[in-house]
N, C-alpha and C positions, 0 to 999 in steps of 0.2 A: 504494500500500500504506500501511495506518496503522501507527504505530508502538503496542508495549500494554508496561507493564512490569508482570510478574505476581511477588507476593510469597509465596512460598512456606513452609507449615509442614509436619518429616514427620509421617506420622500416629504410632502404636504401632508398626505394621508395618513402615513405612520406615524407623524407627531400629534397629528389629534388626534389619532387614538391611541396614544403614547401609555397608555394607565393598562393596553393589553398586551407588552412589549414580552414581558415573562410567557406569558401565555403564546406567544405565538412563537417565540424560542422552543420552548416544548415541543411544539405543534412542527417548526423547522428539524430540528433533531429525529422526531419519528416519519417525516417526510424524505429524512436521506436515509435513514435505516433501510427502505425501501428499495434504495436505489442501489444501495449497498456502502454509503458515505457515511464512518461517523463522527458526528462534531464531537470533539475531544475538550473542547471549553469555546465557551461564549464570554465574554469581556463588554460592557459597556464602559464606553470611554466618556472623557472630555478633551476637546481639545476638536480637530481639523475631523477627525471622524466620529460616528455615533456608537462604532460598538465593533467588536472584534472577535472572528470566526477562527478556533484550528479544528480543522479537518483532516482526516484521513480519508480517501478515496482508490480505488485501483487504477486511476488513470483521467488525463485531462478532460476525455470526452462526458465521464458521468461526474466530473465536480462542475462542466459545464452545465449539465440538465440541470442538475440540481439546483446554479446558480438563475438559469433563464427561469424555472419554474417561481424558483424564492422573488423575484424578480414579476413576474407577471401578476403578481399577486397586489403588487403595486405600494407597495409599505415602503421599502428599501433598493436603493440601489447601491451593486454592489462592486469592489475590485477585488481578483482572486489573483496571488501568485503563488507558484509552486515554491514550497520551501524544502532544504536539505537540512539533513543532521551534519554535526561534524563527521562521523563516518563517510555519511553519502558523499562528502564535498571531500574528504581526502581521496576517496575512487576517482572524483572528477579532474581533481590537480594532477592525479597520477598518471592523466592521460595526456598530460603538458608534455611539450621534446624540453 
């Protein structure tokens, strides 16, 4: 499984109905279980974003869905990057000449 950390803003919609925010974290968590993505922690922030996603997923295509689906829902809009452990990132230096 890759690891993704997705940075979160809410839309219009999701702030006023900001009082179901927990609630719909839940409700995101059992909606990637499906897909087979699971959120490893949720973070609400302050600052430049509203809240903060890690995931584990088998591959970019289903932490896509998951993010178009989370996304159509219309609450949140989201940015996802693939993140390494230091493991992962010593395999990838190792591929340096």
């Amino acid at each position: 499984m890759a690891t993704y950390i997705s940075l979160v803003h809410f839309t219009d919609q999701g702030i006023r109905q900001i009082k179901q925010t927990t609630e719909r974290a839940t409700a995101l968590t059992a909606m990637a279980a499906k897909l087979g993505v699971k959120i490893k922690d949720t973070y609400w922030t302050m600052g430049d974003y509203d809240a903060v996603l890690v995931s584990d997923a088998p591959d970019d295509e289903t932490i896509t869905a998951l993010a178009l689906n989370l996304g159509s829902l219309g609450n949140v809009r989201t940015q996802t990057m693939r993140a390494y452990s230091a493991d992962e990132m010593k395999k990838i230096l190792a591929k340096l000449p």
